[in-house]
Short mmCIF file of the C-alpha atoms (twelve columns), coordinates in Angstrom:
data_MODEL
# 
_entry.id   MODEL 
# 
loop_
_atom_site.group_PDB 
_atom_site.id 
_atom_site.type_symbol 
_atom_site.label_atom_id 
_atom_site.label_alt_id 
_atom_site.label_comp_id 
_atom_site.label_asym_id 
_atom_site.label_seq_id 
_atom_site.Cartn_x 
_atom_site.Cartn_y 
_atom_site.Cartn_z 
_atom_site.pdbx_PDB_model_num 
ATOM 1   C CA . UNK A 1   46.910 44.821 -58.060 1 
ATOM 2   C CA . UNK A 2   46.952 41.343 -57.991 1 
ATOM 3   C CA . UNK A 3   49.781 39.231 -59.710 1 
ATOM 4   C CA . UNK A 4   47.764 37.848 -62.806 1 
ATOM 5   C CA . UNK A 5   46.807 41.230 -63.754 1 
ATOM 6   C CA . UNK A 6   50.494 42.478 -63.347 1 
ATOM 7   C CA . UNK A 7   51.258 39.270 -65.839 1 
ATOM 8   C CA . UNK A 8   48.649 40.809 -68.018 1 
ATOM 9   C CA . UNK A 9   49.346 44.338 -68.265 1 
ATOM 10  C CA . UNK A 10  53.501 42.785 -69.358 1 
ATOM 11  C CA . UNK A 11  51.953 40.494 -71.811 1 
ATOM 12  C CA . UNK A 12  49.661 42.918 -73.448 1 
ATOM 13  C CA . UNK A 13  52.794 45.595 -73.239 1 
ATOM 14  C CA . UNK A 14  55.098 43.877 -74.660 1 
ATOM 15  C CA . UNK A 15  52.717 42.711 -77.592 1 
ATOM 16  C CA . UNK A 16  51.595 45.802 -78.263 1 
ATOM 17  C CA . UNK A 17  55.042 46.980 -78.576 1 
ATOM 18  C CA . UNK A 18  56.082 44.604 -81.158 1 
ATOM 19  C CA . UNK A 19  52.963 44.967 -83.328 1 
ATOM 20  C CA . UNK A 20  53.239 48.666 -83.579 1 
ATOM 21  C CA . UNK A 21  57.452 48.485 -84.072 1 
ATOM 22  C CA . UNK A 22  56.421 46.226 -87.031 1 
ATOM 23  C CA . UNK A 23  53.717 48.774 -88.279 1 
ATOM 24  C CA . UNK A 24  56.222 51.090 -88.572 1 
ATOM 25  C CA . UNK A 25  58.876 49.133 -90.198 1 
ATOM 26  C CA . UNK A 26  56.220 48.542 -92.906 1 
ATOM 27  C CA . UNK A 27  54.416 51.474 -93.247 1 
ATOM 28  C CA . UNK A 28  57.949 53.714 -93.330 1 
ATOM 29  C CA . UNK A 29  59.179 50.470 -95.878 1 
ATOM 30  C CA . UNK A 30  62.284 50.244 -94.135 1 
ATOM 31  C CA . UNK A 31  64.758 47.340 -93.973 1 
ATOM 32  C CA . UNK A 32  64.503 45.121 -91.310 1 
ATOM 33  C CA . UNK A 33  67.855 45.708 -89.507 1 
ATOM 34  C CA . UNK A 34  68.909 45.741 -85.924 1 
ATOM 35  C CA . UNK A 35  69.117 49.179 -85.008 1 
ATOM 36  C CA . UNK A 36  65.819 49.693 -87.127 1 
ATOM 37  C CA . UNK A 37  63.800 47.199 -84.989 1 
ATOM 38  C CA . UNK A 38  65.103 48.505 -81.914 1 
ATOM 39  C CA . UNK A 39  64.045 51.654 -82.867 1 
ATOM 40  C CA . UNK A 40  60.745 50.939 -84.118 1 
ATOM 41  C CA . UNK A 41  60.369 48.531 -80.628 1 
ATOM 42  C CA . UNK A 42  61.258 51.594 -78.963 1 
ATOM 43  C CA . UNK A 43  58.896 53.264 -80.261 1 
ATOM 44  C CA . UNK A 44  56.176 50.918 -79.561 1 
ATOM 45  C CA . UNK A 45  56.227 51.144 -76.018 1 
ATOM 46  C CA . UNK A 46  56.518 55.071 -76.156 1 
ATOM 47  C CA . UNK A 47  52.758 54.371 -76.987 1 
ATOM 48  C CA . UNK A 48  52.184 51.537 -74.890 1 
ATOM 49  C CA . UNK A 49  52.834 53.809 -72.082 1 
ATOM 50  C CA . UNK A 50  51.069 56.284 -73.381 1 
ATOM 51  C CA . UNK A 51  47.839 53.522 -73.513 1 
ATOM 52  C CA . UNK A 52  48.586 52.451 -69.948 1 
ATOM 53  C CA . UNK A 53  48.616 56.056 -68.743 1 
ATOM 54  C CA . UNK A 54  45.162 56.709 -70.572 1 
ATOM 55  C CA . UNK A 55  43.774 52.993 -69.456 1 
ATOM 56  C CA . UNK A 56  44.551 53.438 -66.089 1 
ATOM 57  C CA . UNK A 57  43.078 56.911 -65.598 1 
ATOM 58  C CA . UNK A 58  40.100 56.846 -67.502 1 
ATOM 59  C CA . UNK A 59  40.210 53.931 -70.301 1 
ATOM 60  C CA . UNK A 60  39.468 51.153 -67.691 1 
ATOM 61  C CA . UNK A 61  35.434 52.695 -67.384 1 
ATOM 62  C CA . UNK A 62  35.011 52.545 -71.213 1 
ATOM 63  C CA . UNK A 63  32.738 50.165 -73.498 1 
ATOM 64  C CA . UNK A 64  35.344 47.638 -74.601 1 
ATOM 65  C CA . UNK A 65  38.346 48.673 -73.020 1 
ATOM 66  C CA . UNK A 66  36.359 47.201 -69.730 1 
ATOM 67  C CA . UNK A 67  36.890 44.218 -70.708 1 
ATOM 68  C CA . UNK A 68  41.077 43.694 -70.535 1 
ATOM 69  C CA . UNK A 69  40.599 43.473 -66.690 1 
ATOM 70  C CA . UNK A 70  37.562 41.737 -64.478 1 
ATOM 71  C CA . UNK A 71  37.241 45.033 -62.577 1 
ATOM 72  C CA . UNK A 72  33.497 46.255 -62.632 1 
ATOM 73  C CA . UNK A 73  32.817 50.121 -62.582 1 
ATOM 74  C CA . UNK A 74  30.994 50.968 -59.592 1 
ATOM 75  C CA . UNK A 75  31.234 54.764 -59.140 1 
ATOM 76  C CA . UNK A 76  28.166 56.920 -58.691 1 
ATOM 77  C CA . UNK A 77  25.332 56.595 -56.295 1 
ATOM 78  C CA . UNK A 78  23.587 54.286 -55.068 1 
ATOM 79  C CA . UNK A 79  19.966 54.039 -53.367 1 
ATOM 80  C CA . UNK A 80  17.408 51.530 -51.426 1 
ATOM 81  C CA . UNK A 81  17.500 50.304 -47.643 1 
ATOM 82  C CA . UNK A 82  18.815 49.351 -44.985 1 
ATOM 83  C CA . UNK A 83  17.198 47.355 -42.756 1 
ATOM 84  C CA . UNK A 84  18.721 46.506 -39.169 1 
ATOM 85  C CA . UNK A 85  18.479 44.801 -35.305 1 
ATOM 86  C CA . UNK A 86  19.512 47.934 -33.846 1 
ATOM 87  C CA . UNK A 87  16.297 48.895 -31.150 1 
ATOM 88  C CA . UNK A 88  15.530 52.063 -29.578 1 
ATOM 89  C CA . UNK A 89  14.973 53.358 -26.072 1 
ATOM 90  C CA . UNK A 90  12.013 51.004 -25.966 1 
ATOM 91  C CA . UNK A 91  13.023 48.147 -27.045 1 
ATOM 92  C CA . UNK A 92  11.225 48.464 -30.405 1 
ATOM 93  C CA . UNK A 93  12.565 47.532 -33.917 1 
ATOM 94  C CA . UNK A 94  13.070 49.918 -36.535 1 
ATOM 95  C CA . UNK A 95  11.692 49.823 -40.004 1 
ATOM 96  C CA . UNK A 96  13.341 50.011 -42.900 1 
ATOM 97  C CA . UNK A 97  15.828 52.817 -43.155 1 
ATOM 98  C CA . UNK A 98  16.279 54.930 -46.152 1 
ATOM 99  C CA . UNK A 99  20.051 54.610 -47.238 1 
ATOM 100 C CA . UNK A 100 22.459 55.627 -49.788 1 
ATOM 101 C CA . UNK A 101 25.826 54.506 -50.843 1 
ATOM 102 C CA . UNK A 102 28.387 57.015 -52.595 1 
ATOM 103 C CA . UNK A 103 31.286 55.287 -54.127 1 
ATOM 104 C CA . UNK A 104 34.332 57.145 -56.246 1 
ATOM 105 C CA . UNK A 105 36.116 54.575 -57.882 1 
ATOM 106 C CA . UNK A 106 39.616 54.989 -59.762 1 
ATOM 107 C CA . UNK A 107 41.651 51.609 -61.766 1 
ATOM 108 C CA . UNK A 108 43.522 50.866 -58.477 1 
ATOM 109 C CA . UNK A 109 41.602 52.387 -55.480 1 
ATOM 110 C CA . UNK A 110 38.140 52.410 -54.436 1 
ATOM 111 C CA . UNK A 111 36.171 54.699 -51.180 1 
ATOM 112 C CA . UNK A 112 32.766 54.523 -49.736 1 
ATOM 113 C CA . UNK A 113 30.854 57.177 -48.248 1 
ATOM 114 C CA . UNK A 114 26.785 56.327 -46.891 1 
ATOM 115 C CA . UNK A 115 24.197 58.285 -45.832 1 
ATOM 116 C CA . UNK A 116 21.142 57.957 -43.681 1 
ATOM 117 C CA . UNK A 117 18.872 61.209 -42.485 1 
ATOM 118 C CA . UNK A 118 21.191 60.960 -38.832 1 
ATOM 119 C CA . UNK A 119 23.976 59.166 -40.095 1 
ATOM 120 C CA . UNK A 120 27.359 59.549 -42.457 1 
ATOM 121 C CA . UNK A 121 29.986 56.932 -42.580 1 
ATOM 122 C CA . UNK A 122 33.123 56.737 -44.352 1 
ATOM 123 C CA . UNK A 123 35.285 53.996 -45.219 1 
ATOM 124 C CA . UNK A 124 39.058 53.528 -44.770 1 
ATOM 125 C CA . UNK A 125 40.148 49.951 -45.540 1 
ATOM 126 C CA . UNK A 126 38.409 48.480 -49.166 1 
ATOM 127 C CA . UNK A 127 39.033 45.542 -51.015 1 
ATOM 128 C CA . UNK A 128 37.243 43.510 -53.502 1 
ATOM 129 C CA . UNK A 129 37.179 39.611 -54.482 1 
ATOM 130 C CA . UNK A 130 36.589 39.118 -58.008 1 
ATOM 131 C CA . UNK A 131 36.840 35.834 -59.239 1 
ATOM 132 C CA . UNK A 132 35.739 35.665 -63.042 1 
ATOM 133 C CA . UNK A 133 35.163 31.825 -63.147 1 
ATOM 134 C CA . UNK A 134 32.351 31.970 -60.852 1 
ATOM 135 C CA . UNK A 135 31.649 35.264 -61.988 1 
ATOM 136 C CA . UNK A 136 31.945 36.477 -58.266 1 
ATOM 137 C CA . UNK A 137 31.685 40.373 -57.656 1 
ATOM 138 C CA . UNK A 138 32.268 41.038 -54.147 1 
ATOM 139 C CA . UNK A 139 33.095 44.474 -52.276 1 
ATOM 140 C CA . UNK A 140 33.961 44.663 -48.765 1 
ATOM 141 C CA . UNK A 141 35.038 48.208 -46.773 1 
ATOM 142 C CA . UNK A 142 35.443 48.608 -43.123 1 
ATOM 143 C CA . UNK A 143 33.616 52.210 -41.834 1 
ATOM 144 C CA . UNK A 144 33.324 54.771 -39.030 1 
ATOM 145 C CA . UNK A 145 30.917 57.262 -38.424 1 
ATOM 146 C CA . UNK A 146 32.265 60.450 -39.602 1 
ATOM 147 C CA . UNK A 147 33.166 62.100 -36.743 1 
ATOM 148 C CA . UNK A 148 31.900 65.815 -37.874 1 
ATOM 149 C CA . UNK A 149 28.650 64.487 -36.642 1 
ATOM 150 C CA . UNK A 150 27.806 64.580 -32.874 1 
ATOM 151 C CA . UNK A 151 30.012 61.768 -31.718 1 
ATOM 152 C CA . UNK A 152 29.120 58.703 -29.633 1 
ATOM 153 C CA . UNK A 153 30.603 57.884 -26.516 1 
ATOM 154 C CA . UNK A 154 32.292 55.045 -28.689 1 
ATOM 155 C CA . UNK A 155 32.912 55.921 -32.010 1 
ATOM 156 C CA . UNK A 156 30.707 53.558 -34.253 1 
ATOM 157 C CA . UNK A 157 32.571 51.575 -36.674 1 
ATOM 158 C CA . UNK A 158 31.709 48.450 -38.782 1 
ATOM 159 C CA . UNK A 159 32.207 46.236 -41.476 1 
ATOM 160 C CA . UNK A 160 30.233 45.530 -44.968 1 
ATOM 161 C CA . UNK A 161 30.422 43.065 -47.385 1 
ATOM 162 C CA . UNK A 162 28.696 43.430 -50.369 1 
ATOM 163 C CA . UNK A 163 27.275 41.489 -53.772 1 
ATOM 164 C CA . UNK A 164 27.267 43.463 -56.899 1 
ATOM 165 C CA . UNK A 165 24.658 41.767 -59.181 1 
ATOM 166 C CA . UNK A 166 24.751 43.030 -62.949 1 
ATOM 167 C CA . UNK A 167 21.346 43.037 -63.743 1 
ATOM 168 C CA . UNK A 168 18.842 46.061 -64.755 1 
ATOM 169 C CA . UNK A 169 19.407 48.288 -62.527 1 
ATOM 170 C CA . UNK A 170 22.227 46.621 -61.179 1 
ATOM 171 C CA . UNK A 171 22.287 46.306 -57.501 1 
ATOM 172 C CA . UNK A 172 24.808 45.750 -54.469 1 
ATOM 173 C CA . UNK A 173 23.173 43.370 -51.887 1 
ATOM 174 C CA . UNK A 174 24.878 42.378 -48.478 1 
ATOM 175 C CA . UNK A 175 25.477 42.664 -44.521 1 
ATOM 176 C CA . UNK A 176 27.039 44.810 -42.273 1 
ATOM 177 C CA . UNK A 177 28.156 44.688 -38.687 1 
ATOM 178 C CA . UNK A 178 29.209 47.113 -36.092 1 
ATOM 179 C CA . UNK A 179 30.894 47.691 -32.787 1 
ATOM 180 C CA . UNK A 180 27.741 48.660 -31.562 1 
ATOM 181 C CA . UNK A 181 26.541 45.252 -31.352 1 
ATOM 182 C CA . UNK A 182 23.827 45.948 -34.030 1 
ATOM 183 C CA . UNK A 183 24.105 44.134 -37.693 1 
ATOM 184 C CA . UNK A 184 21.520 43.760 -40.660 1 
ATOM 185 C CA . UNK A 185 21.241 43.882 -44.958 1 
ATOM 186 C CA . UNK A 186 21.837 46.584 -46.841 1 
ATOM 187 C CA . UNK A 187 20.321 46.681 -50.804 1 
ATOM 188 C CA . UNK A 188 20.792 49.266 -53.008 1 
ATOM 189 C CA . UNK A 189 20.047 49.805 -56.872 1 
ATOM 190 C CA . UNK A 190 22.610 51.933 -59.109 1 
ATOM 191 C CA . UNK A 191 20.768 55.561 -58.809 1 
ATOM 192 C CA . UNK A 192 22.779 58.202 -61.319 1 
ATOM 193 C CA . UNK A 193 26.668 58.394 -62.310 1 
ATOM 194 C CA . UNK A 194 26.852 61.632 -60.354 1 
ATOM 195 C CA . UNK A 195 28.357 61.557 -56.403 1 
ATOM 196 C CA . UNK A 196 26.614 63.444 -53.865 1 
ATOM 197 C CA . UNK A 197 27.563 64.926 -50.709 1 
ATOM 198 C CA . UNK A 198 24.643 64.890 -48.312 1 
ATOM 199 C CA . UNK A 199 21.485 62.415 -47.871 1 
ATOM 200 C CA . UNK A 200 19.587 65.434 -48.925 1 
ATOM 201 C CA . UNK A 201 20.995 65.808 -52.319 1 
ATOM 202 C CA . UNK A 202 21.164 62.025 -52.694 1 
ATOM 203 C CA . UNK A 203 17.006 61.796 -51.736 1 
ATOM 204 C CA . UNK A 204 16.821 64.426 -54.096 1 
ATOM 205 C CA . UNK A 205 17.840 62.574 -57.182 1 
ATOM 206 C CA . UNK A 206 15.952 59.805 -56.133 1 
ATOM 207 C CA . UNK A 207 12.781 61.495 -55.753 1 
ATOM 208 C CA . UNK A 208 13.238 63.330 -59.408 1 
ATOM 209 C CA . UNK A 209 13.763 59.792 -60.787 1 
# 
């Protein structure tokens, strides 16, 4: 979390505190003492932990609410192509590959799982660089193939950086790399809010779209 939101979340706290503490005061018509406005302040952050607690595990993803933090929702799955250098035996390119992106998404943390008809690959290091004045959305993950599959000699592993852009459907756009020495752009489209745990059920949604 970075340190303006961490300024936020006091501000907000400690102004919600006081505006419910005084709430009570009036609606209970008490007398504005000491111990009754510590009480009543008291109080008010009982609840504003209570809010935090509800904002943080599932607040954060609701209409309105979404907009305290610039933190965009991205859980669900995703579907388009992917389209890369890598050759084959022969030397020949390959077309465009059918790929899908699974992400689960909490407040705080954020994992990536894609799928291709002979490939799965998980990430384990996320981050993202929002920057609301230029109304920047960028995710970036480092992957490795998961290594149920049939493994490589070297274990592939890469890098992608991607663009969300909020239009209709929205739509993550970017590049990847990998230690394979093969790179290319990935675009997806948002597919459905639910997460999937094969290519098969993925295609499957997409087909019944």
């Amino acid at each position: 979390m970075k340190k303006e939101e961490l300024n936020l979340i006091v501000t907000i706290s400690i102004a919600l505190a006081v505006f419910i503490g005084v709430v009570q005061i009036v609606l209970l018509e008490k007398e504005f003492i000491l111990s009754e406005g510590v009480r009543a302040i008291s109080f008010g952050l009982t609840i504003t932990t209570f809010f935090w607690t509800f904002y943080f595990a599932f607040g954060w993803r609701l209409w309105g609410l979404d907009k305290i933090f610039y933190r965009p929702n991205l859980n669900g799955t995703w579907s388009g192509i992917l389209k890369s250098d890598w050759r084959n035996e022969h030397g020949e390119k390959v077309g465009d590959i059918e790929f899908y992106i699974v992400i689960r998404q909490s407040f705080l943390r954020i994992h990536f799982t894609t799928f291709t008809d002979s490939f799965i690959g998980t990430s384990y290091s996320e981050t993202f660089t929002l920057k609301k004045e230029t109304g920047l959305k960028n995710v970036a993950y480092l992957y490795r193939k998961e290594t149920s599959q049939d493994d490589d000699k070297v274990l592939q592993e890469g890098a992608t950086e991607l663009r969300l852009i909020e239009s209709k459907p929205r739509r993550l756009e970017g590049k990847y790399w990998s230690n394979h020495k093969t790179n290319g752009k990935i675009e997806v489209s948002f597919l459905c809010n639910d997460i999937v745990d094969s290519y098969f059920e993925a295609k499957k949604f997409r087909d019944n779209v």
